[in-house]
MARNUFI-225255 format. One record per residue (C-alpha): residue number from 1; residue in three letters; x, y, z. Coordinates in steps of 0.05 Angstrom, whole numbers. Layout:
N
PT, NUM, ALA, X, Y, Z
...
***
This chain:
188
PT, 1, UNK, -1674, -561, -1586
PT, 2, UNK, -1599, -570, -1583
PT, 3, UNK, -1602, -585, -1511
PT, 4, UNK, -1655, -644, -1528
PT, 5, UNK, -1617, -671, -1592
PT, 6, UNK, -1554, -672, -1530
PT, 7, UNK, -1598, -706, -1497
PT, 8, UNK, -1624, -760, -1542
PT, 9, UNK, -1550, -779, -1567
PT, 10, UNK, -1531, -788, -1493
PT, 11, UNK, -1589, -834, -1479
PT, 12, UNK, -1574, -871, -1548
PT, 13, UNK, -1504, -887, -1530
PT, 14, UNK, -1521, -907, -1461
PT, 15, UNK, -1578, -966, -1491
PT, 16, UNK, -1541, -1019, -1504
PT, 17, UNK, -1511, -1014, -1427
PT, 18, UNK, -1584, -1018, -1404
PT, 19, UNK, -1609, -1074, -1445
PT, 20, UNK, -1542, -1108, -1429
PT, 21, UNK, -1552, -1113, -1366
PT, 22, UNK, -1634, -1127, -1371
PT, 23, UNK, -1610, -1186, -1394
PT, 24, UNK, -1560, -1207, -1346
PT, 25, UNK, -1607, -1203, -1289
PT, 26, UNK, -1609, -1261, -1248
PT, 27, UNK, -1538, -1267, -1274
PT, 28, UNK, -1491, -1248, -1228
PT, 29, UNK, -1469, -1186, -1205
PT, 30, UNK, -1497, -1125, -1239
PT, 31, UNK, -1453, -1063, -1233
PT, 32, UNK, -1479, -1009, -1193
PT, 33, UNK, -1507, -954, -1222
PT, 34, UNK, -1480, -879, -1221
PT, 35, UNK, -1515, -828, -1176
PT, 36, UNK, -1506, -770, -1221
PT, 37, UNK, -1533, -727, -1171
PT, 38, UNK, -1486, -748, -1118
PT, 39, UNK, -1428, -788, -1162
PT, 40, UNK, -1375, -831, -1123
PT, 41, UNK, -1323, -798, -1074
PT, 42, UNK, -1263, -809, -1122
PT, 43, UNK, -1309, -783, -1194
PT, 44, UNK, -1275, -717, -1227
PT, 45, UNK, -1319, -663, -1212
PT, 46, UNK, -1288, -611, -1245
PT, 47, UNK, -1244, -608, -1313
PT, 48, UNK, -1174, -562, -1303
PT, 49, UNK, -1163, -497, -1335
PT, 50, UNK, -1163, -483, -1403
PT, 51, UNK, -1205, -551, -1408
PT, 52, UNK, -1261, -525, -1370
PT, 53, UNK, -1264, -465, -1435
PT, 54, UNK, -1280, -528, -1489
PT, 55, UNK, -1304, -590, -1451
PT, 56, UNK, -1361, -608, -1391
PT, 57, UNK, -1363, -673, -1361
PT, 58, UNK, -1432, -710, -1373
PT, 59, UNK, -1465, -759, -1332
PT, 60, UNK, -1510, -827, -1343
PT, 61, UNK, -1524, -880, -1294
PT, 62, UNK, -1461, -918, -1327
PT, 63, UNK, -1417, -872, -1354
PT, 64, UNK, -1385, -801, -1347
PT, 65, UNK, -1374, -768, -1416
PT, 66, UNK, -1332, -712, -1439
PT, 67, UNK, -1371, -669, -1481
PT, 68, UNK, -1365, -596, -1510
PT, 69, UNK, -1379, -539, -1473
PT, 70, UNK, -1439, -494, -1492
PT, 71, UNK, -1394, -446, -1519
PT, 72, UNK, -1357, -497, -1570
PT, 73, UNK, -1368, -541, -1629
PT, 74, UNK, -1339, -600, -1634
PT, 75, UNK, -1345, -655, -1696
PT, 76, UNK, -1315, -703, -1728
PT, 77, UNK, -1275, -687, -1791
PT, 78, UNK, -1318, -730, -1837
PT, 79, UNK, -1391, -700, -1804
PT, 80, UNK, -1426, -652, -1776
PT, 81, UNK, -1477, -678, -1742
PT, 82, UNK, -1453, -735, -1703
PT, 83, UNK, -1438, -715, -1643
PT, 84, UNK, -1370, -720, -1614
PT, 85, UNK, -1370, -742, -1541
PT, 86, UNK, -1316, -790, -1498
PT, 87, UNK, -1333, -830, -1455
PT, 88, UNK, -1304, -859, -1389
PT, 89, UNK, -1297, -926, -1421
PT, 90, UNK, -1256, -906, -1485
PT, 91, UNK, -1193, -946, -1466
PT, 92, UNK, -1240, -1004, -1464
PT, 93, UNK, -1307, -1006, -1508
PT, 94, UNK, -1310, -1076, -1494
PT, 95, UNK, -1323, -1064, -1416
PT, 96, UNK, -1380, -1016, -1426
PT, 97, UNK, -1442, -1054, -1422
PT, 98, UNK, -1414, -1101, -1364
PT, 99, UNK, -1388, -1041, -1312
PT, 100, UNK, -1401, -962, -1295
PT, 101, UNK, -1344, -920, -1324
PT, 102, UNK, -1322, -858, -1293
PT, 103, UNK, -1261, -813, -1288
PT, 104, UNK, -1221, -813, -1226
PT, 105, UNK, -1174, -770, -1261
PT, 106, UNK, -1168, -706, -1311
PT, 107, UNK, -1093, -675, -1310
PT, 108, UNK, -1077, -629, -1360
PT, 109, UNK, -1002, -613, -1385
PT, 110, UNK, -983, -559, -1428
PT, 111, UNK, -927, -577, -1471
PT, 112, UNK, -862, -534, -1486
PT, 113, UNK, -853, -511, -1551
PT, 114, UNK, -805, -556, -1571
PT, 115, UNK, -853, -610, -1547
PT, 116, UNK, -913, -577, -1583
PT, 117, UNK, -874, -587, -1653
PT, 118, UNK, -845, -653, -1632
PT, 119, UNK, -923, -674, -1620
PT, 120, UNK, -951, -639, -1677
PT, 121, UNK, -894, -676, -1734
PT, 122, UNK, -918, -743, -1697
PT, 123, UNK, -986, -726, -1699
PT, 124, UNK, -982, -710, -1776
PT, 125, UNK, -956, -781, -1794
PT, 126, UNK, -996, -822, -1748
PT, 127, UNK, -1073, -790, -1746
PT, 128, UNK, -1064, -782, -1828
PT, 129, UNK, -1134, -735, -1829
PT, 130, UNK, -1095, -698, -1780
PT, 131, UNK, -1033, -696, -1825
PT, 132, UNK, -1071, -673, -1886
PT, 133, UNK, -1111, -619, -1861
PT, 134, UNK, -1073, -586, -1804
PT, 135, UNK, -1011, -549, -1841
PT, 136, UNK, -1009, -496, -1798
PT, 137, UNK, -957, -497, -1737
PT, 138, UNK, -998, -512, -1671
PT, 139, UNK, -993, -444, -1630
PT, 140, UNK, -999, -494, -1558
PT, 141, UNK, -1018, -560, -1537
PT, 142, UNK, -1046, -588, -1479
PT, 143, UNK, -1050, -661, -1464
PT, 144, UNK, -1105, -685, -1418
PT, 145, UNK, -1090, -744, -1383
PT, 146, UNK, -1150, -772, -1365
PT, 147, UNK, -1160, -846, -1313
PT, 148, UNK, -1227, -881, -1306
PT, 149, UNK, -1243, -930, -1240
PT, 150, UNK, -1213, -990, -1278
PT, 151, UNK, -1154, -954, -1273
PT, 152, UNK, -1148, -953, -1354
PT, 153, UNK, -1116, -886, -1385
PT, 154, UNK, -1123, -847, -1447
PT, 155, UNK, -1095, -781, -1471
PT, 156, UNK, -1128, -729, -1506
PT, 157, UNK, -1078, -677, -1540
PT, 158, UNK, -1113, -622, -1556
PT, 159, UNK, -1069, -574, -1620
PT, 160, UNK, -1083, -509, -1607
PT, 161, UNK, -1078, -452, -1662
PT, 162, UNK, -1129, -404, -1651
PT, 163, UNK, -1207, -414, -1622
PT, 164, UNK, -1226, -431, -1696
PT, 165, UNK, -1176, -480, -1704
PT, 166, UNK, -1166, -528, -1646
PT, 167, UNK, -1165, -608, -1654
PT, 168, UNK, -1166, -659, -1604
PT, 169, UNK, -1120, -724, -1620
PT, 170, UNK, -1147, -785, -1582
PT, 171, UNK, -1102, -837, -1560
PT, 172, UNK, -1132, -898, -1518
PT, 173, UNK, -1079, -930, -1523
PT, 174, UNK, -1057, -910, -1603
PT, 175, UNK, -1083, -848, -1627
PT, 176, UNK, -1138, -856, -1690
PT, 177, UNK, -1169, -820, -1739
PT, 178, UNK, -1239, -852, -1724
PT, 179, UNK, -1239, -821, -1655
PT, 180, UNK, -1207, -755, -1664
PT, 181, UNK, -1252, -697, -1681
PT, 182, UNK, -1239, -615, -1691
PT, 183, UNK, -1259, -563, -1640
PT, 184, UNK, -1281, -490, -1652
PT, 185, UNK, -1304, -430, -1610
PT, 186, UNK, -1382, -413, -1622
PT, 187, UNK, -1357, -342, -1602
PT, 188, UNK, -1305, -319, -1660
***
């Protein structure tokens, strides 16, 4: 049922790239759709370790996603229902319905300590839902630095304290409260 709900949510935020572009027929050029089953040469395939633990990359005909892994939860602070997913074209909503988004690119840094508390005081006064409910030190951070085929990059810092306890700071290009969201292990 979970699976379907998935599913559903994927093909919901997909629509409005299909009925833009039923309407541009005739139009010009309409973007080329993704093969999921056999993506482009340069699409990210696979998501670097610890990443690969939390996330899965999703496919549509325009867009990759990065969505939770089976074995995680992820949600927004304010809900827990809506389902968190990022897509390929999150340094540019604007672009979605006119082009296919993908990633070309999905590197992951771990940060120093010093970094980690450098990133997490920053965090705390820029992402203020962030600021007011993570008190606790971070434990480790990892910053995925992902690249879609517009060549348009976003980070993703993900503030590690323990599997119950992980939140993922989205910056595309400034980092936001509406678009970050809190991660936790299904398996305690």
């Amino acid at each position: 049922m979970k699976r379907l709900a998935a599913a559903a949510l994927l093909l919901l935020a997909a629509a409005p790239m299909y009925l833009a572009r039923a309407h541009s027929e005739g139009q010009g050029d309409v973007p080329q759709a993704i093969d999921c089953r056999k993506p482009p040469a340069d699409a990210v395939s696979t998501l670097p370790a610890p990443l690969d633990r939390w996330a899965r990359l999703e496919c549509t005909p325009d867009a990759q996603f990065l969505v939770p892994s089976r074995d995680w939860v992820w949600r927004y602070p304010a809900s827990f229902t809506t389902p968190v997913l990022i897509p390929a074209w999150t340094p540019n909503p604007a672009k979605a319905a006119a082009e296919t988004h993908y990633f070309v690119s999905a590197a992951l840094e771990h940060a120093t300590a010093e970094q980690a508390r450098m990133l997490h005081e920053r965090m705390a006064e820029e992402v203020s839902i962030y600021g007011a409910m993570a008190q606790t030190p971070v434990r480790e951070v990892y910053t995925l630095r992902a690249e879609n085929n517009h060549g348009e990059h976003f980070d993703i810092h993900f503030m590690y304290r323990s599997d119950q306890d992980v939140w993922g700071l989205v910056c595309a290009p400034k980092c936001g409260a509406e678009i970050s969201f809190i991660m936790s292990s299904r398996n305690p």
